[in-house]
N, C-alpha and C positions, 0 to 999 in steps of 0.2 A: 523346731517350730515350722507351722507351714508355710512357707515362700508364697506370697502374692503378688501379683502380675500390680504394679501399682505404677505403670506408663503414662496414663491417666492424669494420675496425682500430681498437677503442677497449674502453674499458674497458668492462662489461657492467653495471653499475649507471647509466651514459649511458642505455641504453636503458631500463632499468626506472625511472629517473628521467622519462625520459619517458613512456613510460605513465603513470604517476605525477600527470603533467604534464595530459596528456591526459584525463585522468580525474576534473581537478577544473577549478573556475573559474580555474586559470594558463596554461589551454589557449589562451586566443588573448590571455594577457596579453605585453607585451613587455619584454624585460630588455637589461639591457650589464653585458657583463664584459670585467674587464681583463685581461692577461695581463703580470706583474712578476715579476721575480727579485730575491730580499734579500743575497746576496754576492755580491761577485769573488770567480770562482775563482783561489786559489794567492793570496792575499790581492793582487791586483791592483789597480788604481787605477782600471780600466776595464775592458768585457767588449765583443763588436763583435756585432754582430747580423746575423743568415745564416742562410737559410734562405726566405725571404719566398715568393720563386719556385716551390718545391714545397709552403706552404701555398696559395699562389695555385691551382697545381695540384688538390690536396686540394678545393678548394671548387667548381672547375666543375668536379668528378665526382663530386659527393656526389650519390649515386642507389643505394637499395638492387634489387637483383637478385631474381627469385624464387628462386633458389637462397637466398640471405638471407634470405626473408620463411621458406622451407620448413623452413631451421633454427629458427627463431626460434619456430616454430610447435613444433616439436619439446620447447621448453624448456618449457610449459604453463604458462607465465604468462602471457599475451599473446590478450586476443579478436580475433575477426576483423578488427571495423572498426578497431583502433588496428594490426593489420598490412597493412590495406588504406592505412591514413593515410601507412605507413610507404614502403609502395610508390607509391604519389604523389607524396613528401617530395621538393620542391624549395626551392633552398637562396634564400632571400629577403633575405638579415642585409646590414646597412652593416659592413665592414670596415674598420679604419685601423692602419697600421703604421708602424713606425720605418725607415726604407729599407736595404737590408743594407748594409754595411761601414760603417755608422754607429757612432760608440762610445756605449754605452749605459751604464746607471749604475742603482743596487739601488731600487728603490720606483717605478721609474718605466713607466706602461704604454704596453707595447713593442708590446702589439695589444692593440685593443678592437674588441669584437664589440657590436654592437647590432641588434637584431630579436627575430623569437615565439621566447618562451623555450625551447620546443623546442629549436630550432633551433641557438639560441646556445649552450645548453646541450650536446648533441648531440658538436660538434666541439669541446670541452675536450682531450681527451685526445692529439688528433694537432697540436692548434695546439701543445700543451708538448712533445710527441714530435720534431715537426719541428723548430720554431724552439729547444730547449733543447740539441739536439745538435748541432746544425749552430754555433750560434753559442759553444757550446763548445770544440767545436773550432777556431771561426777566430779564437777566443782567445786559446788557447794556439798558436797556430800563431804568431800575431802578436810571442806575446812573446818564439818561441824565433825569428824574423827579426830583433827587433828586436836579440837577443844576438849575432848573427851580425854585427851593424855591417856590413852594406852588401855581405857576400859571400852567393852566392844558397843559399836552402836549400832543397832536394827532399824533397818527399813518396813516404816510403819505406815504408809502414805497410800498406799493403795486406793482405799476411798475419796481418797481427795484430790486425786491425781485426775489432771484433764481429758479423762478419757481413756479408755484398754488400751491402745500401745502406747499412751504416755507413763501408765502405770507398767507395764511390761517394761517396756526399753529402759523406764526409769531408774527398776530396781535393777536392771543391769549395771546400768551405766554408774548409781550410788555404789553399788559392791567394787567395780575398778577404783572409784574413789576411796575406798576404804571401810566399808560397811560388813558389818558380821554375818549379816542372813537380811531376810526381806519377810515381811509377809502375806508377800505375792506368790499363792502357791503355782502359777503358770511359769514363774521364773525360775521355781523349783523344777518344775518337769522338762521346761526346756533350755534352761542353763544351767541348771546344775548348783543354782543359788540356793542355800541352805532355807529353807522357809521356817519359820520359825512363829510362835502363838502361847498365849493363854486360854481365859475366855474371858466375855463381857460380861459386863453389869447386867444383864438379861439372866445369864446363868447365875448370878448370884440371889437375883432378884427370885426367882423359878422355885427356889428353896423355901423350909418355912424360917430358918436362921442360916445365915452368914457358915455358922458351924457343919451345918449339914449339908449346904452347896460344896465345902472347901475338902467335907471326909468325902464327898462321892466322886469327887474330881483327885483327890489322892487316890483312889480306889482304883481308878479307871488306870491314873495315870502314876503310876508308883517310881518307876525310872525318872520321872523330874514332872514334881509337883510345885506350880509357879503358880502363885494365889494371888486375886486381885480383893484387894483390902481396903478401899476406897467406896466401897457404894454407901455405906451410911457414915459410918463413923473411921479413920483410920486407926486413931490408938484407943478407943473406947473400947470397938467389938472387934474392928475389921481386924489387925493383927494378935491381938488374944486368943481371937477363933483360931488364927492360923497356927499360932502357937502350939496349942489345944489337938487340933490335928494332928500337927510333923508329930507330938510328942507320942500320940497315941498310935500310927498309921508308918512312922521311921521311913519317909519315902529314901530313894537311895539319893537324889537331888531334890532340893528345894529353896522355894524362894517367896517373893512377895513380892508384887509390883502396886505401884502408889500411881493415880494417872488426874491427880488435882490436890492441890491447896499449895503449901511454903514445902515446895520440896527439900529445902536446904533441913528446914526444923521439922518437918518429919521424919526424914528419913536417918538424922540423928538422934533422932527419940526411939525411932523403931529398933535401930540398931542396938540400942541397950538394952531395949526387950526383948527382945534376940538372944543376946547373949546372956541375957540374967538368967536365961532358960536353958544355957547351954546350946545353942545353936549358934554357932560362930561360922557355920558353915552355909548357912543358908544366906540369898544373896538376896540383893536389894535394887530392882529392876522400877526403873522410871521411864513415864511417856508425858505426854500432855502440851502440845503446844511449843517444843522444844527447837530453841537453835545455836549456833555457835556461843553466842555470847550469853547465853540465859546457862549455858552447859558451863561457860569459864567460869561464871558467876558461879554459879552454886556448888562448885568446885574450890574454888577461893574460899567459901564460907563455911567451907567444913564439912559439906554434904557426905552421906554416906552411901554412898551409890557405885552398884557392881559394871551395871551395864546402863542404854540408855535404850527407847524407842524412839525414834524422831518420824514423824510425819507428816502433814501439811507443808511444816515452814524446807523440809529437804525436797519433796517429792514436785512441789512448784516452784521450788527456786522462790519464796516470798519475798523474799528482800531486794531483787533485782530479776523478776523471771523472763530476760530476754537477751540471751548470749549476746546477738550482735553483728553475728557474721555475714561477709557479704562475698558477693561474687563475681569480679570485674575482668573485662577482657583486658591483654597483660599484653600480646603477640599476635601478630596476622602475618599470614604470609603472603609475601612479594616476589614473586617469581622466583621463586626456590627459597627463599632468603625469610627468614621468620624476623618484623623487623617490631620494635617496640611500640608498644601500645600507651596513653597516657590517660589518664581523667584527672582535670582540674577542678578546684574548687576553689571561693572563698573563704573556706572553713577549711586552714589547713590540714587538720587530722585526714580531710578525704580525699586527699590529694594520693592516687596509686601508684605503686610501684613499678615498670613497665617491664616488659623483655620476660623471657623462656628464664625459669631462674633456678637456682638451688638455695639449700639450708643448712649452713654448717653450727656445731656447737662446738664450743672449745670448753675443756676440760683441763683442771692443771691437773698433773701427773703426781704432783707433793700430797695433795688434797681430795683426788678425788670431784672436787666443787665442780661445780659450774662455774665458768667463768665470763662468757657471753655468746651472743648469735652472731653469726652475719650471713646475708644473705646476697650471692652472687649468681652472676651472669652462669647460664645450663653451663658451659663448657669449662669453666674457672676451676681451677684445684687451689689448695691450700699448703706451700711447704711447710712441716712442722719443723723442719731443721731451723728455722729464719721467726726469728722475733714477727710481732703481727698487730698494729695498733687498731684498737677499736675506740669507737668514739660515741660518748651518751647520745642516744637519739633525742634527748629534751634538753640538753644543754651541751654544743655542739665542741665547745670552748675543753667540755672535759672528755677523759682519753685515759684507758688505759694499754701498757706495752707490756702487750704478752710473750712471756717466755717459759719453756717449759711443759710448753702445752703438748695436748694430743685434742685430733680434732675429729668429729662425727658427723659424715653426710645424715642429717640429720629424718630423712624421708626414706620411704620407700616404694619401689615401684610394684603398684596393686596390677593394672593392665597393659598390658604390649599388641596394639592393634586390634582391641577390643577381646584379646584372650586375657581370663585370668593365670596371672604368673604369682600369686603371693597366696600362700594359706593363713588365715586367720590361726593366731594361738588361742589354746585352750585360754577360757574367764580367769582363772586360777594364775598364768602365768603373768594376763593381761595383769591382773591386780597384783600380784608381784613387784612386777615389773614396774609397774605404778609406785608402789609402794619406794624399793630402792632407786629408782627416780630423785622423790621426792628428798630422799635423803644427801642425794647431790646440790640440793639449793642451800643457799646460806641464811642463816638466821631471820639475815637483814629481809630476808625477800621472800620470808614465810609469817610474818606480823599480819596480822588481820589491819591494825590502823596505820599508815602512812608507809609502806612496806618499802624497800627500798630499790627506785627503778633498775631493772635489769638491763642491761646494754644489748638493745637490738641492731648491729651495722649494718649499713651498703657497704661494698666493698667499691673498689675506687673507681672502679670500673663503671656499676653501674649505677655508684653517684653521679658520677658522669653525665650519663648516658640520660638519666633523670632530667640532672639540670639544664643540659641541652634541650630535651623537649619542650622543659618549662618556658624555657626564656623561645624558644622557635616559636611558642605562642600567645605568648605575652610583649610580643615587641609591641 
């Protein structure tokens, strides 16, 4: 895909904040900040992370344009030298990230940025724009596969998707979640995303019968004739025609897709006529409006369905379309010394986490499972020889004492002074990886309703260190 210069692309107090920046003694100070989301979307148990790749992107083309500096100029806030600074601005910062199709969990940071506060500050807005969409989406993509129990579901949203890169990145980021193909054919050319089609009710309509839209389209397409059987009648014409055809035309794949009425009672009805005809082989492909819970449902009722198309409700995230994620300073440094940073709130949830930090996962060794997070001070290590208590982050009183474990610095470092040091994996791995992921969480913590909270810790250290800050400014 082609790489665009999108420096630009942020929110307009970034830059007056640097100026800002520039213009006092914070100008060659250096900061880190985190970047965390405080819920699962659709109250989930877990959220996946996607998106890494086009931040990775973002940072080795941070480079403003003259056309940039001559806007900028335009807005008359801004002297010469700090848009002369701006035209120089090479991007220097240490990056660390959670690798995509990881399952992620609320308080915990998913990217830290550290370098001159500039800098770090700068790309706030595209780090939450990129990674908050993408991994929204392969969130909910994830949960509406995991409803499907094991039949493939296509990305079908493209038209409904807010916009050409929400529909691009979208169907990326649905396929790490767990999607078969997209029918986005740009995702096809530029990731390798299987694109995937029938036709519409227009092609069916073009014909003088249903029969003779369905033989010209077997004709064309004989390696896999997928018929849409829904424009007038389903079991009247639309699947008899279809019948009519496979029987006469013997495509070497075929199917029927239904994209409206009681999918449950259609597609049970068609199935017999199907098969009364001897076609047991041809498959029974659903779209229309479809989400996690309309997919359990009509699965629970017997439906007879091969594959699914999901669109609208996967492609905007309908049921909750706003990840969440935010992007707080964590660290400033103080004469060499990188010392903690705090944001208080009345509303505990938005109380931050402070200090340079890391993300361990622990893993029991028996199980394979997950076991919980914790999340400690940059220089902290973990011995796995030595039992290790973690404690519910919502109910402070429970605790469990791990043994057994093995533990996983759970990030990765993307940049080392503004060079890329990490190569993205191939999509294919990405969703792999994703996939056996997912298979490390427990039951309890993969329920669509009340799922069961994951144990996200401080370590003792930087509880501490927390509560320290708290109470230094709440006396």
């Amino acid at each position: 895909m082609n790489k665009i210069n999108l420096t630009m692309l942020t929110d307009f107090y970034e830059i007056t904040m640097a100026n800002g920046y520039f213009r006092t003694e914070m100008r060659d100070k250096e900061a880190c900040f985190d970047m965390f989301f405080r819920n699962v979307p659709d109250g989930g148990g877990f959220a996946i992370m996607a998106g890494v790749e086009q931040l990775i992107d973002y940072f080795k083309n941070l480079s403003f344009t003259n056309e940039d500096i001559d806007y900028l100029r335009t807005k008359g806030y801004f002297d010469e030298d700090f848009l002369q600074f701006l035209l120089d601005f090479k991007f220097t910062c240490d990056v660390w990230a959670v690798p995509e199709g990881t399952p992620i969990f609320p308080h915990e940071p998913i990217i830290t940025v550290k370098g001159p506060v500039i800098q770090a500050q700068l790309v706030e807005t595209m780090i939450l724009l990129t990674i908050n969409h993408q991994s929204l989406i392969a969130t909910k993509a994830n949960r509406i596969v995991r409803a499907a129990n094991g039949r493939p579901v296509m990305e079908f949203g493209t038209r409904r998707a807010h916009g050409a890169s929400a529909a691009i990145y979208g169907a990326r980021a649905a396929y790490i979640g767990g999607c078969a193909g997209t029918a986005c054919a740009i995702a096809d050319r530029d990731y390798g995303i299987s694109a995937l089609g029938t036709m519409a009710h227009s092609w069916v309509q073009m014909f003088p019968s249903e029969y003779d839209a369905f033989k010209a389209y077997a004709k064309i397409y004989p390696e896999n004739a997928v018929l849409l059987v829904d424009t007038y009648n389903v079991l009247k014409s639309g699947v008899p025609a279809a019948i009519k055809v496979f029987k006469e035309m013997q495509p070497k794949k075929m199917g029927i897709r239904i994209d409206s009425g009681d999918i449950a009672y259609l597609t049970k009805k068609a199935r017999r006529m199907l098969d009364a005809e001897g076609l047991s082989d041809c498959k029974i492909i659903v779209s229309n409006s479809l989400d996690e819970y309309i997919i359990r449902d009509v699965i629970l009722e017997g439906a007879k369905i091969d594959s699914f198309g999901v669109g609208e409700r996967l492609i905007t995230a309908k049921s909750e379309p706003v990840f969440g994620g935010v992007y707080k300073l964590s660290g400033l440094d103080m004469d060499g010394k990188m010392m903690p940073k705090i944001k208080l709130s009345e509303n505990v949830e938005k109380i931050t986490n402070p200090g340079f930090k890391k993300l361990y996962r622990f893993y029991s060794k028996e199980t394979k499972k997950m076991l919980g997070d914790v999340i400690t001070l940059f220089d902290e290590t973990i011995d796995e020889s030595k039992s290790y208590t973690i404690f519910d982050p919502n109910a402070i009183w429970k605790k469990k004492e791990l043994t057994d474990y093995y533990v996983k610095d759970l990030r990765v470092q993307l940049f080392d002074k503004g060079k890329c040091i990490y190569e993205s994996p191939d999509i294919e791995d990405i969703k792999a990886y994703c996939a056996g992921e997912i298979k490390t969480l427990w039951s309890e913590t993969l329920r669509f309703e009340n799922p069961q909270t994951y144990y996200v810790d401080l370590s003792k250290d930087l509880w501490e260190i927390k509560h320290d800050l708290i109470n230094s400014y709440t006396k």
